[in-house]
N, CA, C and O atoms as a GROMACS GRO file, in nm:
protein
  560
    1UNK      N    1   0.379 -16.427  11.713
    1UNK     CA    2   0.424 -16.496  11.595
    1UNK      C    3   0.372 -16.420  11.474
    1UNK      O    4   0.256 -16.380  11.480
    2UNK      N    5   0.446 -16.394  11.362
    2UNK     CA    6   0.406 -16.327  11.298
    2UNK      C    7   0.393 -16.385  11.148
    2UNK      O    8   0.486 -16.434  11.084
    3UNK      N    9   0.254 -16.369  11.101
    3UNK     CA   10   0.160 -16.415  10.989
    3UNK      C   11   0.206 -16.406  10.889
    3UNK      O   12   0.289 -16.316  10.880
    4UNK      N   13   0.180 -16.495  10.756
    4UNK     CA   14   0.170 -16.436  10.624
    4UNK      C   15   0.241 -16.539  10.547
    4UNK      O   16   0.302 -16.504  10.446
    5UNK      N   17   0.240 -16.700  10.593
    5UNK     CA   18   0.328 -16.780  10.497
    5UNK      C   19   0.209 -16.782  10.370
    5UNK      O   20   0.238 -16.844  10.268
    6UNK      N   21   0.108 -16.730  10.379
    6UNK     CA   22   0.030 -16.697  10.262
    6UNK      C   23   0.127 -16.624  10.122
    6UNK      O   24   0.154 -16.664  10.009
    7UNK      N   25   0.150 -16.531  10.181
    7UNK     CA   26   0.202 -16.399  10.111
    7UNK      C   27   0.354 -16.420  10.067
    7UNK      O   28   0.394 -16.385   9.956
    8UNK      N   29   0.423 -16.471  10.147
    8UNK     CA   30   0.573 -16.540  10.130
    8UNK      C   31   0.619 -16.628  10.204
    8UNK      O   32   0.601 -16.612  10.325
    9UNK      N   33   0.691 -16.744  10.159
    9UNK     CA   34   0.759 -16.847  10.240
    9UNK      C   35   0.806 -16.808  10.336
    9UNK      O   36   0.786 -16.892  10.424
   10UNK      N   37   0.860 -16.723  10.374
   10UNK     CA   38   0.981 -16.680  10.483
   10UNK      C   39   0.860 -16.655  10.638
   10UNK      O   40   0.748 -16.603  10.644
   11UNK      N   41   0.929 -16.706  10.721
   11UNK     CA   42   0.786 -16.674  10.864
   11UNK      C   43   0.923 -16.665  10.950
   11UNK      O   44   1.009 -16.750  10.929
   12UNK      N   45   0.944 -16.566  11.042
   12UNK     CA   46   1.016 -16.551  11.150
   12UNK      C   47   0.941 -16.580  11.284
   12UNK      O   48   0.905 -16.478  11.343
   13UNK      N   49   0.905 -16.724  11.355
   13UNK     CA   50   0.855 -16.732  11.470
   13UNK      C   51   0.972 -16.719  11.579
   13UNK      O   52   1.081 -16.771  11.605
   14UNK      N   53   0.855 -16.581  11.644
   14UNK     CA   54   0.922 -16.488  11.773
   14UNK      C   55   0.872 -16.616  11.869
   14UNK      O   56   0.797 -16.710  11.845
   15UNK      N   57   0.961 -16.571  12.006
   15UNK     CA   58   0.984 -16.655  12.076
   15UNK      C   59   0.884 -16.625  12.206
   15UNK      O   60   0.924 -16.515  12.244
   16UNK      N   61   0.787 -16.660  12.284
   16UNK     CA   62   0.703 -16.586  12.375
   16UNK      C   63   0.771 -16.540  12.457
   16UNK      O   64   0.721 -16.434  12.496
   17UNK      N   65   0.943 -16.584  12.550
   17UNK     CA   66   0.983 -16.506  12.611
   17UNK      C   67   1.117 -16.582  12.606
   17UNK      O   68   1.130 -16.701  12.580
   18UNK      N   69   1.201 -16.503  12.632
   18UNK     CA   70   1.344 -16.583  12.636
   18UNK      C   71   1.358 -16.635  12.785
   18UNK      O   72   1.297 -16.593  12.883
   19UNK      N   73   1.489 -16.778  12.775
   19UNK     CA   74   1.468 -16.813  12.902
   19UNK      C   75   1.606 -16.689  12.929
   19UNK      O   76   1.688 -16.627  12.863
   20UNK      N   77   1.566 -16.704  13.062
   20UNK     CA   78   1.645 -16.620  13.221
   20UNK      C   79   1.802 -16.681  13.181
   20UNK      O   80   1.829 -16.801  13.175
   21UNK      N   81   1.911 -16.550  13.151
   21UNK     CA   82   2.018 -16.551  13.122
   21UNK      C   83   2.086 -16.600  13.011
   21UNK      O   84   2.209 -16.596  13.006
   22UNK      N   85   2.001 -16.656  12.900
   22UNK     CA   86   2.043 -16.786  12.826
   22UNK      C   87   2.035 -16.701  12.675
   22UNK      O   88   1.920 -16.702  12.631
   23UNK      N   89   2.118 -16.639  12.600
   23UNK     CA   90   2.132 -16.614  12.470
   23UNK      C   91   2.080 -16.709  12.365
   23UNK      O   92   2.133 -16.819  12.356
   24UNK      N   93   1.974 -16.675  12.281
   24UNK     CA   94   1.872 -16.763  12.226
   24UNK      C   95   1.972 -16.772  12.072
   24UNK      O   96   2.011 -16.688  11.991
   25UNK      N   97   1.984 -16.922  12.087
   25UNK     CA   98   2.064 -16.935  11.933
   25UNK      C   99   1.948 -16.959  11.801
   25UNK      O  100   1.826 -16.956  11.791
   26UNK      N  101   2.006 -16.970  11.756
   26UNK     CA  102   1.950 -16.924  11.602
   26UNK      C  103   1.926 -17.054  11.488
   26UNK      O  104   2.020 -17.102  11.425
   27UNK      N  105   1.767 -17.106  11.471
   27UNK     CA  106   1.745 -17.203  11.377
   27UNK      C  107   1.686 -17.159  11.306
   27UNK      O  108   1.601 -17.073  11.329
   28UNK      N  109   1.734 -17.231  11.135
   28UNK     CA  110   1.668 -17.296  11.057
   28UNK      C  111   1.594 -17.389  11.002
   28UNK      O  112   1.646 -17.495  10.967
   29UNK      N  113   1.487 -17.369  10.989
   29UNK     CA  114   1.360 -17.492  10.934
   29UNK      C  115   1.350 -17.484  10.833
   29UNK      O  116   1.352 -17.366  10.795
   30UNK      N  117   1.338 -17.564  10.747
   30UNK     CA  118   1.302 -17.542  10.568
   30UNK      C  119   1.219 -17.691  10.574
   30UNK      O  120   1.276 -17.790  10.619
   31UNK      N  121   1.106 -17.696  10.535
   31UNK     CA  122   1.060 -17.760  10.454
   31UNK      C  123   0.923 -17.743  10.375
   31UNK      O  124   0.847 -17.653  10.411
   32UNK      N  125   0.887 -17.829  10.266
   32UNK     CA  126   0.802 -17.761  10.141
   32UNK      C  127   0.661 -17.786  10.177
   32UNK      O  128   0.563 -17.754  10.109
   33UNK      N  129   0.660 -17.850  10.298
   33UNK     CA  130   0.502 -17.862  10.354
   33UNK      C  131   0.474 -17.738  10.486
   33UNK      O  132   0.516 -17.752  10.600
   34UNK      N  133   0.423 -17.662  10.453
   34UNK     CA  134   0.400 -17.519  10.580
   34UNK      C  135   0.335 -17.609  10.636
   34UNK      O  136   0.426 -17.692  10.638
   35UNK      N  137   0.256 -17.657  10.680
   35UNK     CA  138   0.200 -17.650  10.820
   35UNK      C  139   0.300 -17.748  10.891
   35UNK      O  140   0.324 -17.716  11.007
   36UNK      N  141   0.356 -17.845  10.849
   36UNK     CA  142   0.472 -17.931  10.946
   36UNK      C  143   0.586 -17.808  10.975
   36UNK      O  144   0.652 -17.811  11.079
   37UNK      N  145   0.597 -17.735  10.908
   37UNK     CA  146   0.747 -17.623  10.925
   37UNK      C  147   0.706 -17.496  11.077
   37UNK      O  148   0.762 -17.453  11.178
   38UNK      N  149   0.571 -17.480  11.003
   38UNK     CA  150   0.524 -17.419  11.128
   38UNK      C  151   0.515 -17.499  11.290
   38UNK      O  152   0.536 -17.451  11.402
   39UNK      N  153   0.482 -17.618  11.254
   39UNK     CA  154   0.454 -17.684  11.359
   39UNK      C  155   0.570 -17.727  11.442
   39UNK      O  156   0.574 -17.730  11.565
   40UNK      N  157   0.682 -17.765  11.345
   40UNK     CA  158   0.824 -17.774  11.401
   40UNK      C  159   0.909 -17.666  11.447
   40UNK      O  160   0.985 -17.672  11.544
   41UNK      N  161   0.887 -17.539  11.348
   41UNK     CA  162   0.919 -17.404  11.452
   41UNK      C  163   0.897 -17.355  11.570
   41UNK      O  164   0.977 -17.294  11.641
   42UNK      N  165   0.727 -17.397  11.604
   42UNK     CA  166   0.655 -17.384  11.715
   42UNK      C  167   0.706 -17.437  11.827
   42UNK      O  168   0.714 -17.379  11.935
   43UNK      N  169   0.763 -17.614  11.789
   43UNK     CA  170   0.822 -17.645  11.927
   43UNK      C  171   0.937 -17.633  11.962
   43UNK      O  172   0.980 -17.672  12.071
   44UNK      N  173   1.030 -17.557  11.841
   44UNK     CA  174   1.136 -17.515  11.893
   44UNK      C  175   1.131 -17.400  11.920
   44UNK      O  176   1.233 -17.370  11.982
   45UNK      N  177   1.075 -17.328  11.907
   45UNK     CA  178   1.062 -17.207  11.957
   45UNK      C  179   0.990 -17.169  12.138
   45UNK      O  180   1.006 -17.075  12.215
   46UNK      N  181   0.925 -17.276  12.142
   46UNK     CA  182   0.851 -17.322  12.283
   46UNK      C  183   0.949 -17.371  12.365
   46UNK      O  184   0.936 -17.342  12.484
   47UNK      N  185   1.087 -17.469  12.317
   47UNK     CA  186   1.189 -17.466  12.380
   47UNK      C  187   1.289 -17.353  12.368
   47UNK      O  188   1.403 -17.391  12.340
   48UNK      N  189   1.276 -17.253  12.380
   48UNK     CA  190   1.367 -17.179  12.397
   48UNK      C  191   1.460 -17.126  12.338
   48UNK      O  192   1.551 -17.056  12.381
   49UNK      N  193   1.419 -17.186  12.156
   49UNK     CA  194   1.505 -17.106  12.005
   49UNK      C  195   1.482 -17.012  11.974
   49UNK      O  196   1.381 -16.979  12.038
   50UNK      N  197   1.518 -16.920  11.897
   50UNK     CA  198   1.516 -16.844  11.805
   50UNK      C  199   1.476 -16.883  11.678
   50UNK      O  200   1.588 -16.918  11.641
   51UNK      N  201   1.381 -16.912  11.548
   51UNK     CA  202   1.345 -17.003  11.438
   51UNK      C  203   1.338 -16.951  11.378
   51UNK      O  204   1.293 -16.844  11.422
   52UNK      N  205   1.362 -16.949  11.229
   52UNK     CA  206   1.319 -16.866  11.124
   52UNK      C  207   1.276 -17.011  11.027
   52UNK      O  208   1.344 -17.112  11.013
   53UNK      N  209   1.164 -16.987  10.978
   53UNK     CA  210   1.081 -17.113  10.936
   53UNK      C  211   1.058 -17.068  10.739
   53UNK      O  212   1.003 -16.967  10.695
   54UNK      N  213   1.120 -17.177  10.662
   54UNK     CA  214   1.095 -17.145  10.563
   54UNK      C  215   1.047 -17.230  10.479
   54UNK      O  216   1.084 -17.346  10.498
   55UNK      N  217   0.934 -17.198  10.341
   55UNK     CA  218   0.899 -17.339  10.261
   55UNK      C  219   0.977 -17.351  10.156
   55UNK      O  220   0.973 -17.455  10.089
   56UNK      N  221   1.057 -17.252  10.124
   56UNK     CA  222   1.116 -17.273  10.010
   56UNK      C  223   1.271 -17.276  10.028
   56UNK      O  224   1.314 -17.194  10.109
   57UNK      N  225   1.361 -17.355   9.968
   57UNK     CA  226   1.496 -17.370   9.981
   57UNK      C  227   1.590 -17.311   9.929
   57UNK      O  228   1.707 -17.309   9.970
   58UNK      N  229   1.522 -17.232   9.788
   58UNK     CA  230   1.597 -17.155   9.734
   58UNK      C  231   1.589 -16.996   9.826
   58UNK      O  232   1.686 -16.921   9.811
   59UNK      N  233   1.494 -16.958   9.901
   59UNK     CA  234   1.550 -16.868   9.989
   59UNK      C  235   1.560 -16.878  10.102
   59UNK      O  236   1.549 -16.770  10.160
   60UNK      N  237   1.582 -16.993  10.185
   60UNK     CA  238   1.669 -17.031  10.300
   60UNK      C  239   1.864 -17.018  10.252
   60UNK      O  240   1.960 -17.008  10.328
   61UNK      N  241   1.859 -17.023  10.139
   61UNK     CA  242   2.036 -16.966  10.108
   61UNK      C  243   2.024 -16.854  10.108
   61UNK      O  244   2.102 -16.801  10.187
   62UNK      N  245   1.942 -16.768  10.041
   62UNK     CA  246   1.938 -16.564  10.080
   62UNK      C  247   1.951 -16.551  10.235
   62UNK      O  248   2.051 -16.520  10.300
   63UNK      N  249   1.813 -16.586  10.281
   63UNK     CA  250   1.816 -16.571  10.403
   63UNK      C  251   1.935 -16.582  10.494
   63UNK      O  252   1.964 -16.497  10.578
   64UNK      N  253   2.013 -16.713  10.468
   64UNK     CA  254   2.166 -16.795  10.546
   64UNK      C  255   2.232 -16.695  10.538
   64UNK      O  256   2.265 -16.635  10.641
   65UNK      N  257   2.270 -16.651  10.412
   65UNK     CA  258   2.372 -16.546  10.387
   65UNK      C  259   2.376 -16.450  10.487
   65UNK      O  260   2.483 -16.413  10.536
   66UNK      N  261   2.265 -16.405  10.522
   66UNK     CA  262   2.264 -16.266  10.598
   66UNK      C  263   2.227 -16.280  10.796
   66UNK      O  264   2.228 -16.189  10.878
   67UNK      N  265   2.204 -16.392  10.813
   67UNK     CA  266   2.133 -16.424  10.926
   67UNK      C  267   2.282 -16.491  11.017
   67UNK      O  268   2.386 -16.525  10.960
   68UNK      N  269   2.262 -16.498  11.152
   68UNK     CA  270   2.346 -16.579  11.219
   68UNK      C  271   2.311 -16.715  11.262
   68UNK      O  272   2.297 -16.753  11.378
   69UNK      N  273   2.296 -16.798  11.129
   69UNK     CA  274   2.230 -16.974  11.182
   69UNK      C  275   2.294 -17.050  11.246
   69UNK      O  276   2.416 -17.043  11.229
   70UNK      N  277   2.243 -17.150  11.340
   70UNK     CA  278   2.358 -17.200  11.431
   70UNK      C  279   2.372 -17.362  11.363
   70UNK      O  280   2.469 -17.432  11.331
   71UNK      N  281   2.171 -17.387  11.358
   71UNK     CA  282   2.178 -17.524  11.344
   71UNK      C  283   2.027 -17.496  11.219
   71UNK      O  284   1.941 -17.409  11.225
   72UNK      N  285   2.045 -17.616  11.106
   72UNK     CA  286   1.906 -17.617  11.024
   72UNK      C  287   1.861 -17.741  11.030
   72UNK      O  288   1.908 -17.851  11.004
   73UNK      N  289   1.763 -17.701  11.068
   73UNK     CA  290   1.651 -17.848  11.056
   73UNK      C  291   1.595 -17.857  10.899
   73UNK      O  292   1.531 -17.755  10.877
   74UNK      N  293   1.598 -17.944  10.785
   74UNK     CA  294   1.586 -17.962  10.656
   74UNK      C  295   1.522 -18.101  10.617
   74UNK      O  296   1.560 -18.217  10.639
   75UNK      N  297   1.430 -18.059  10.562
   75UNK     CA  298   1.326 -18.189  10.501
   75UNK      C  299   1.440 -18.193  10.361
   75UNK      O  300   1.498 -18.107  10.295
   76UNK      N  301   1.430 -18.387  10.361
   76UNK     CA  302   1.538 -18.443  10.283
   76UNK      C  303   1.433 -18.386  10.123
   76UNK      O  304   1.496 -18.333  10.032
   77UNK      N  305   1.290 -18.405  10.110
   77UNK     CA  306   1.259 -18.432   9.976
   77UNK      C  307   1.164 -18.324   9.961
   77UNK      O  308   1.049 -18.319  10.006
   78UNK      N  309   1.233 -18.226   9.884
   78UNK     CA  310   1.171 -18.048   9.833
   78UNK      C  311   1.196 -18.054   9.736
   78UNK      O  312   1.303 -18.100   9.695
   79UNK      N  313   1.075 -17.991   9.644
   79UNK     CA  314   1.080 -17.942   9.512
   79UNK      C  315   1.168 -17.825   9.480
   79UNK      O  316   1.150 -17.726   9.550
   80UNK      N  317   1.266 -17.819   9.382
   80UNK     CA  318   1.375 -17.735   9.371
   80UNK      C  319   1.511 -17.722   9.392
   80UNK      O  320   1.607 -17.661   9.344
   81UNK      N  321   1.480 -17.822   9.505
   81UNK     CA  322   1.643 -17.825   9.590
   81UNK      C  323   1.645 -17.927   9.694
   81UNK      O  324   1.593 -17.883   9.796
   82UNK      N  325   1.701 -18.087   9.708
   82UNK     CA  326   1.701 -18.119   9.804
   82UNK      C  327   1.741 -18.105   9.926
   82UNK      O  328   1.847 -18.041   9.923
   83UNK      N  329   1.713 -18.130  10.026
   83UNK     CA  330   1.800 -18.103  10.130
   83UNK      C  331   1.928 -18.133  10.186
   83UNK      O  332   2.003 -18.061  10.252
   84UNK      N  333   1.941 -18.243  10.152
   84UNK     CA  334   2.111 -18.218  10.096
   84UNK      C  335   2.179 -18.194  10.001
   84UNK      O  336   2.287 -18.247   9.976
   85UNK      N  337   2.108 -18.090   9.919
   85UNK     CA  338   2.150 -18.045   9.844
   85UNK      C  339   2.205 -17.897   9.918
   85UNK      O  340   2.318 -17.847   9.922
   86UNK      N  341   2.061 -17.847   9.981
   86UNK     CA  342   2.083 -17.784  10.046
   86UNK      C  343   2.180 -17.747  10.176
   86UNK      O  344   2.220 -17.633  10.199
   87UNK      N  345   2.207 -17.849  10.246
   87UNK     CA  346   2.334 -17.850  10.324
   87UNK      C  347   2.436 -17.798  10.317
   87UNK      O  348   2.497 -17.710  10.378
   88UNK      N  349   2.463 -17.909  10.171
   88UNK     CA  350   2.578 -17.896  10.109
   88UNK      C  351   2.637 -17.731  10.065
   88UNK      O  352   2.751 -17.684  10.058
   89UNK      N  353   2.500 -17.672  10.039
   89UNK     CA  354   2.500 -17.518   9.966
   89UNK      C  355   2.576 -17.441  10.151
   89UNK      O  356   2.673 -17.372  10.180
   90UNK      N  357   2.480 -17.496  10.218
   90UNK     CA  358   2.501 -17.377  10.386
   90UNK      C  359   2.610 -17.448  10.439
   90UNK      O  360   2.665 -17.378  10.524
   91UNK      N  361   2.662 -17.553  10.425
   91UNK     CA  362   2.810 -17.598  10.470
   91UNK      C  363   2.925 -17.496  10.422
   91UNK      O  364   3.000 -17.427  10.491
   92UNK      N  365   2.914 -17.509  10.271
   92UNK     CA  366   3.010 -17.467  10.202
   92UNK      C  367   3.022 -17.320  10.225
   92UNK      O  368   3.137 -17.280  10.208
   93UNK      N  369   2.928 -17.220  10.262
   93UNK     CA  370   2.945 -17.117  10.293
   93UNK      C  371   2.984 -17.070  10.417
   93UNK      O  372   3.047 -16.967  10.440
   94UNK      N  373   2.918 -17.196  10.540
   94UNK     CA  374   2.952 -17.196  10.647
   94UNK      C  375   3.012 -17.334  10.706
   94UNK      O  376   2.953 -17.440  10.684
   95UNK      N  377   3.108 -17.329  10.766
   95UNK     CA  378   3.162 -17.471  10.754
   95UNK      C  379   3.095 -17.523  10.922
   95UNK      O  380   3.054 -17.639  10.919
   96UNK      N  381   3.082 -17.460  11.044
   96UNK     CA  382   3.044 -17.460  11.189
   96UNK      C  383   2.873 -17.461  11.138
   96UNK      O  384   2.791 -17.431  11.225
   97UNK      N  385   2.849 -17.477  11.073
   97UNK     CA  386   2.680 -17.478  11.075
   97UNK      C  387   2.655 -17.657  11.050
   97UNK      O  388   2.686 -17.746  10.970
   98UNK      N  389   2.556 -17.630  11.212
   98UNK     CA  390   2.506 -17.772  11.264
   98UNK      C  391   2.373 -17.827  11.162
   98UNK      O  392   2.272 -17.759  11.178
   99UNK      N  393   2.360 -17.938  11.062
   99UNK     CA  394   2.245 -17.949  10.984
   99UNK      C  395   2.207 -18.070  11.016
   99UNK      O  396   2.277 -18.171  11.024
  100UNK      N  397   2.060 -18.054  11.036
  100UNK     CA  398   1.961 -18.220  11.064
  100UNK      C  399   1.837 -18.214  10.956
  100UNK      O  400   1.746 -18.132  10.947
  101UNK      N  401   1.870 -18.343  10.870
  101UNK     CA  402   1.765 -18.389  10.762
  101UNK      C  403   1.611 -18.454  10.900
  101UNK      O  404   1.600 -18.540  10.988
  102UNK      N  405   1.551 -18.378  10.856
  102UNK     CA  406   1.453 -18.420  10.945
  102UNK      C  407   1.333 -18.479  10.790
  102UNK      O  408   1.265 -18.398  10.728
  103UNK      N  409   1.334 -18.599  10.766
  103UNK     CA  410   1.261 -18.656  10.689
  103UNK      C  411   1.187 -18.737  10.710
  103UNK      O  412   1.184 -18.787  10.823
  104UNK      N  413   1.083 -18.788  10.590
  104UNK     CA  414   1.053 -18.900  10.621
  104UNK      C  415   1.051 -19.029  10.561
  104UNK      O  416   0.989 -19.133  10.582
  105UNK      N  417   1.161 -18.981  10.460
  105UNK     CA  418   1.226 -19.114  10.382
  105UNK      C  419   1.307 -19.210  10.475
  105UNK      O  420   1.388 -19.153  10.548
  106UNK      N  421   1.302 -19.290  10.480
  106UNK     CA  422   1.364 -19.449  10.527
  106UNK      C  423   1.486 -19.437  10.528
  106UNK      O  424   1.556 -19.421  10.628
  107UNK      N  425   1.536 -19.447  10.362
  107UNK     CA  426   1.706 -19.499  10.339
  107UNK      C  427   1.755 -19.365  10.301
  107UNK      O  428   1.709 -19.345  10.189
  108UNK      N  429   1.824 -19.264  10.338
  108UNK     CA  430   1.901 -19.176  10.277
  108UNK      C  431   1.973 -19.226  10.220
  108UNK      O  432   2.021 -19.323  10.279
  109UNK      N  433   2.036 -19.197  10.059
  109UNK     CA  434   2.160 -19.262  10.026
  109UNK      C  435   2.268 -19.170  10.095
  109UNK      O  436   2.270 -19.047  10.098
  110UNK      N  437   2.379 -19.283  10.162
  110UNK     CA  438   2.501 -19.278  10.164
  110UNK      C  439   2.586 -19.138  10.129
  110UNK      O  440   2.644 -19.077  10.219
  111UNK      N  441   2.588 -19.105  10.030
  111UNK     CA  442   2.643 -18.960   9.963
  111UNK      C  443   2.586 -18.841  10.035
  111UNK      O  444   2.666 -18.750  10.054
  112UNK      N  445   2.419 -18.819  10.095
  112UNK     CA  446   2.378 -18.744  10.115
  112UNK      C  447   2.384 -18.725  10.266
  112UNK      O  448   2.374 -18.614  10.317
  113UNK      N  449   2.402 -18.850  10.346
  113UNK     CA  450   2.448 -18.876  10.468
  113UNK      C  451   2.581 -18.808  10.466
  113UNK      O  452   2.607 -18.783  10.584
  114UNK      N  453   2.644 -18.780  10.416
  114UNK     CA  454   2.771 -18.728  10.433
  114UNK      C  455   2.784 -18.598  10.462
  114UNK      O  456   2.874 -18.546  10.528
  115UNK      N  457   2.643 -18.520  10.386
  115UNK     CA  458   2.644 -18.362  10.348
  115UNK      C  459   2.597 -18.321  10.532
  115UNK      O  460   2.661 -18.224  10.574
  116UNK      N  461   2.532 -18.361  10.601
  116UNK     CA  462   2.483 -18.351  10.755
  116UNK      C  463   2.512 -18.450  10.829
  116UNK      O  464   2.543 -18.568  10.811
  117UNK      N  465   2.486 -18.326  10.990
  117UNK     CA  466   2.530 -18.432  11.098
  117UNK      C  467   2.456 -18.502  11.203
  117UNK      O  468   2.494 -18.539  11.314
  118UNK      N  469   2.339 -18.512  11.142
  118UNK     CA  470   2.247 -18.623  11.194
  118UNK      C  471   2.122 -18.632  11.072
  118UNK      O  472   2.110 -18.555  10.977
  119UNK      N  473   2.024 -18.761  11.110
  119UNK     CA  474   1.902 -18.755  11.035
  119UNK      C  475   1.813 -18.819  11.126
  119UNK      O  476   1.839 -18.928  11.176
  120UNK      N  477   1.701 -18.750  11.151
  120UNK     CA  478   1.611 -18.788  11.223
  120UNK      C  479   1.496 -18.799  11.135
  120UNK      O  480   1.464 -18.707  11.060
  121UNK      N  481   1.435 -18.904  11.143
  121UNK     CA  482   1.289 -18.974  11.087
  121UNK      C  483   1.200 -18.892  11.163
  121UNK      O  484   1.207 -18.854  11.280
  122UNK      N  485   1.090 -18.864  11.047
  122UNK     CA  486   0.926 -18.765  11.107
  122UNK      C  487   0.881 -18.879  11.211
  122UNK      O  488   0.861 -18.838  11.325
  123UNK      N  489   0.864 -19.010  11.188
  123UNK     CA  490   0.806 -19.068  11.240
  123UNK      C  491   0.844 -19.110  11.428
  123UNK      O  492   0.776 -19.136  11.528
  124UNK      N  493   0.979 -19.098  11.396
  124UNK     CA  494   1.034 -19.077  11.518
  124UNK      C  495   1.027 -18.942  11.608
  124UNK      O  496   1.114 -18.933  11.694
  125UNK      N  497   0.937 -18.840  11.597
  125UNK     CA  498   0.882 -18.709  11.656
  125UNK      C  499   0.954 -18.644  11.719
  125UNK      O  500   1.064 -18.685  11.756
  126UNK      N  501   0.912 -18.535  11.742
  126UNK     CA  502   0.978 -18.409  11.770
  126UNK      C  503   1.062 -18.437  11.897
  126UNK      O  504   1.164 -18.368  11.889
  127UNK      N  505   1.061 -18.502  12.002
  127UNK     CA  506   1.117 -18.542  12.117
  127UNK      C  507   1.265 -18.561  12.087
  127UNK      O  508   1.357 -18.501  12.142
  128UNK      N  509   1.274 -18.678  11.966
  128UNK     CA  510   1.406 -18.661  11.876
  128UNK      C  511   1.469 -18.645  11.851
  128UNK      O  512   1.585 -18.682  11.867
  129UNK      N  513   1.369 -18.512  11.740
  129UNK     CA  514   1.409 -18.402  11.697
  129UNK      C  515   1.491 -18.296  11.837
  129UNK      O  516   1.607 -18.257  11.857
  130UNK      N  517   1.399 -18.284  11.890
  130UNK     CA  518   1.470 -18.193  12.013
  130UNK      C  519   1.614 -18.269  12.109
  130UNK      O  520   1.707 -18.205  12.159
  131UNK      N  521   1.602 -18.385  12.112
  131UNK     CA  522   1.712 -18.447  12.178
  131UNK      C  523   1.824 -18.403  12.059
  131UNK      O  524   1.923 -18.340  12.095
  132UNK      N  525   1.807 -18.433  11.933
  132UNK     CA  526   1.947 -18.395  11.842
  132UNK      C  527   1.954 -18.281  11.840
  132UNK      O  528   2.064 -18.239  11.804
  133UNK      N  529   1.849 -18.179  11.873
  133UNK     CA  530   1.940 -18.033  11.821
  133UNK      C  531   2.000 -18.013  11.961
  133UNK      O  532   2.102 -17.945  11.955
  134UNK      N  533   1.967 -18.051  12.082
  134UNK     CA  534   2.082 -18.014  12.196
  134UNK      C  535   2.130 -18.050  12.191
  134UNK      O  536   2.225 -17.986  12.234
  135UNK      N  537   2.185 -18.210  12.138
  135UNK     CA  538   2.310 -18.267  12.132
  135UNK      C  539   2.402 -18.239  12.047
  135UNK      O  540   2.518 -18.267  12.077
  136UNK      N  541   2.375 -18.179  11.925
  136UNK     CA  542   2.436 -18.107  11.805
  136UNK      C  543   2.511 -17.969  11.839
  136UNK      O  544   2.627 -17.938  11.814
  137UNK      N  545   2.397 -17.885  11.912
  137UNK     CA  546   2.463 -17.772  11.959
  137UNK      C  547   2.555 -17.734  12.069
  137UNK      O  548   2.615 -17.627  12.081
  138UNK      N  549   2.557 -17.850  12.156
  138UNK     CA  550   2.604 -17.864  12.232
  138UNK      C  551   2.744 -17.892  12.303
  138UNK      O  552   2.810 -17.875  12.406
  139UNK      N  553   2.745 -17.962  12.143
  139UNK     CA  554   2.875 -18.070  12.090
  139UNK      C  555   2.956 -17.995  12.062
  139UNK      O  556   2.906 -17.882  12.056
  140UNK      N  557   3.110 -17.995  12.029
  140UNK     CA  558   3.226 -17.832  11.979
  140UNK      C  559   3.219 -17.906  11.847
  140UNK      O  560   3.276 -17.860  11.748
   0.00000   0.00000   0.00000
């Protein structure tokens, strides 16, 4: 895994080994607290992702641009850019890109529910979390 959310937001967690035959698809994490982003990269990456883990939202759109994302995991409430704000930004560029507000606000409004295709509560844990991104990616 390689170091340095000191130095810049952007952390690419490598994967310890790929599974046997299985082409490792490609996530996004964004949210403005590093150690939960790390920690949520970690277990997707322990299942068998590919992660690129970021704290800042304004360069998770640089990054999008150039990367092959399949699915983003996105904290609803970031300084700069919400996360469905953010969606809305990686939808519109990509219309097949799978997005989950992984928050820990209660009520999303309505409007922002619209911009993604699931929302999973922090409090409801990573188990969840991992049940929606296979069911998301899974889905045509």
């Amino acid at each position: 895994m390689r170091s340095g959310l000191e130095k810049t937001s952007a952390l690419v967690v490598e994967p310890d080994c790929k599974p046997a035959g299985k082409q490792q698809r490609h996530l996004l994490c964004v949210d403005d607290e590093k150690v939960l982003v790390l920690l949520t990269a970690r277990v997707l990456e322990t299942n068998g992702y590919q992660v690129t883990a970021l704290s800042n939202p304004l360069e998770a759109v640089d990054l999008f641009n150039r990367e092959n994302i399949e699915l983003a995991v996105l904290d609803y409430e970031m300084p700069g850019m919400s996360g469905a704000c953010l969606a809305a930004q990686l939808k519109s560029a990509r219309s097949t890109l799978k997005v989950i507000l992984f928050t820990g606000v209660l009520q999303v409004p309505e409007p922002d529910l619209s911009r993604v295709d699931a929302v999973v509560h922090k409090s409801d844990g990573v188990e969840t979390l991992l049940a929606t991104v296979h069911r998301l990616l899974d889905s045509p």
